[in-house]
C-alpha positions in Angstrom: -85.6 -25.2 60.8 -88.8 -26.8 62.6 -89.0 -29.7 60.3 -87.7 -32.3 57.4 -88.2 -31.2 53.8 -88.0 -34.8 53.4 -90.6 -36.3 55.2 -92.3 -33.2 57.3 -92.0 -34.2 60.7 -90.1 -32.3 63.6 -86.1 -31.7 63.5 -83.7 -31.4 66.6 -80.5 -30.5 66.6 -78.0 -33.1 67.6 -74.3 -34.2 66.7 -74.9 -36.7 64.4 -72.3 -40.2 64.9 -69.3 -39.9 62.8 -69.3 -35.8 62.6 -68.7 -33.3 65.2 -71.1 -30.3 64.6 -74.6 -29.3 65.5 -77.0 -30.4 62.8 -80.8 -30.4 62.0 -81.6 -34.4 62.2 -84.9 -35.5 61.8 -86.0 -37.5 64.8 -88.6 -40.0 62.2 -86.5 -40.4 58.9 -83.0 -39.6 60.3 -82.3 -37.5 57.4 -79.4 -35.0 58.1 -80.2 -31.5 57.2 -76.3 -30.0 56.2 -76.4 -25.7 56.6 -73.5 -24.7 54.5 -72.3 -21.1 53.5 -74.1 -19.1 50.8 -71.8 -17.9 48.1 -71.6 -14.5 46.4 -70.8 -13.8 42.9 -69.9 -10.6 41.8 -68.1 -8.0 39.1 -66.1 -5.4 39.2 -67.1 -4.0 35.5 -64.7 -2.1 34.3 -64.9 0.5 31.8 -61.4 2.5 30.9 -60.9 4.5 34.1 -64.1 3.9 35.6 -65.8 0.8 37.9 -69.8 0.3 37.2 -71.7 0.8 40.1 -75.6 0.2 41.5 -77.2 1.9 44.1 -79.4 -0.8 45.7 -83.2 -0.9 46.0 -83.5 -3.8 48.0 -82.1 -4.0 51.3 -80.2 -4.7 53.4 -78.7 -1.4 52.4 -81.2 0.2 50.4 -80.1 3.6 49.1 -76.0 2.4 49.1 -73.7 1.6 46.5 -72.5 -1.9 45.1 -70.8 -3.7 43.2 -73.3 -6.2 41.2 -73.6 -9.6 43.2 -75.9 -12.1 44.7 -76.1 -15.3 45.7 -74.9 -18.1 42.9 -77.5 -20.2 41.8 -77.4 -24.0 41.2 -76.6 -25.1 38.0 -74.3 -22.5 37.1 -70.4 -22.0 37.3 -69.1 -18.6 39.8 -68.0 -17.0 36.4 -72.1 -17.4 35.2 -73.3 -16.2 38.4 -71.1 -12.8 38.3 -72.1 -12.5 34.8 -75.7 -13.1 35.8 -75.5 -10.6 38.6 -74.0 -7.9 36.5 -76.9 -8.3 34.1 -79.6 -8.8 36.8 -78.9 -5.3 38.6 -77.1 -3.0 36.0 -78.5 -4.9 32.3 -74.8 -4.9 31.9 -73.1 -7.5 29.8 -69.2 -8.0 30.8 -66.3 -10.0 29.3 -62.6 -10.6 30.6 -64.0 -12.2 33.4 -60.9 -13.2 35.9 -61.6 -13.9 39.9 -59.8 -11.2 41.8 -61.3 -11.0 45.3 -62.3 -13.6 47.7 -63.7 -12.8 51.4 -64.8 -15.7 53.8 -67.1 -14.6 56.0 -68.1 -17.4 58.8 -70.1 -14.7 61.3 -72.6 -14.6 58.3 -71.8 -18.0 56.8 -71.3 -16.4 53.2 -68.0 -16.4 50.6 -67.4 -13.5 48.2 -66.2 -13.5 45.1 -65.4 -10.5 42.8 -64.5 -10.8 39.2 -62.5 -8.2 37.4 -64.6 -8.1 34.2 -64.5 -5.6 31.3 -67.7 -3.9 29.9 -68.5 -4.8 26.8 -70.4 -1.5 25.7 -71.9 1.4 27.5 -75.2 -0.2 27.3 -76.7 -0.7 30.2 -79.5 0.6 32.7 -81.6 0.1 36.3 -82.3 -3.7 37.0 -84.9 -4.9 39.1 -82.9 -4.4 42.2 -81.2 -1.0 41.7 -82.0 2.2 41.7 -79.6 3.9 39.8 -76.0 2.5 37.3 -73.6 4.9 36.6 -69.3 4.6 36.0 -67.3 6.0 38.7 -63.8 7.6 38.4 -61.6 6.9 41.7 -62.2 10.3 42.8 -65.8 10.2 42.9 -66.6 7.1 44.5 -69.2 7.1 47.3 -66.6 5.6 49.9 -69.3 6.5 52.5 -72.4 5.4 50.7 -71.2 2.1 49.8 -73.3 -1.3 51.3 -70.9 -3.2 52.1 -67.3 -4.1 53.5 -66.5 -6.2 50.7 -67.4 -4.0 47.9 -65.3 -1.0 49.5 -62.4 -3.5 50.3 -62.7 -4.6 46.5 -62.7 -1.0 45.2 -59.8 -0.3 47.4 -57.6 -3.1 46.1 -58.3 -2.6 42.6 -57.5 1.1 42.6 -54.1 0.2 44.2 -53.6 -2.6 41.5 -54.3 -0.3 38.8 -51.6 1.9 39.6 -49.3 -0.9 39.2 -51.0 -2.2 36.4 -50.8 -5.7 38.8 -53.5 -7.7 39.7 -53.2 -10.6 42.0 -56.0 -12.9 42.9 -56.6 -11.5 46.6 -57.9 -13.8 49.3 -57.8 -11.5 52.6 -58.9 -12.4 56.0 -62.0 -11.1 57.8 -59.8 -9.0 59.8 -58.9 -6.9 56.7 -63.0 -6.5 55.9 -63.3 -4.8 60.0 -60.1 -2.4 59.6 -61.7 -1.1 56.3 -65.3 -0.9 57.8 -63.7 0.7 60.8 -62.0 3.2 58.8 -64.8 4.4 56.3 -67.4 4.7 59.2 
């Protein structure tokens, strides 16, 4: 940041009195400029035995596989945003929605969240930012070809929680997201 969306003059960064972290303050209106973490909302669509997936054609990650997410807008609630998501990239509508997976990531300043969320019908097709929808089984997953840590972490729990027909709301540390990438790379 160069300068204030309030008032358009330059920024510095300073600790501002009274808090104890590096902000953008503007040096003419003093107006604090707060960076906070971007959240993710997301589905895990599920349809019988298979997971909905989209192969992305946007990057970062063109070409890979996801689970539908992006970036909550204001305005709406996380459950909205997943629903939004899932609609946005596979024209999928879900139902059932119940958080499953969160993932704090501070080295990127973003928060995950995955919903477990049931199809509603087979209906669905390519959004804007995918190149190809289709159902998985577990066997057929594209454990190399997915985008990201979080989606393969999230696949990986829910398979495991199927089997026990248990599905606990899973908040796992960063650490968990690196042994994963580690292993599937």
């Amino acid at each position: 940041m160069k300068f204030c969306s309030h008032c358009g003059n330059p920024v510095s960064q300073r600790i501002p009195q009274g808090d104890n972290r590096l902000r953008y303050v503007c040096g003419h209106c003093q107006t604090i400029h707060y960076q906070n973490p971007r959240i993710v909302a997301g589905c895990l669509p599920v349809w019988g035995e298979q997971v909905l997936l989209c192969r992305r054609a946007i990057e970062p990650r063109r070409g890979y596989w996801t689970l539908p997410a992006g970036f909550m807008e204001n305005g709406e609630t996380l459950e909205q945003a997943a629903a939004r998501e899932t609609w946005e990239e596979a024209c999928a509508r879900v139902r059932d929605l119940n958080l499953y997976c969160l993932f704090d990531l501070p080295h990127i300043n973003q928060v995950y969240m995955f919903f477990r969320a049931e199809l509603v019908d087979l209906d669905f097709a390519v959004g804007e930012e995918s190149l190809e929808v289709r159902l998985f089984d577990e066997r057929e997953i594209p454990w190399s070809q997915l985008a990201f840590p979080t989606v393969g972490r999230t696949l990986e729990c829910y398979f495991a929680d199927r089997r026990k027909q248990r599905y606990p709301v899973r908040n796992e540390p960063i650490e968990a997201l690196r042994a994963h990438h580690q292993k599937t790379t």
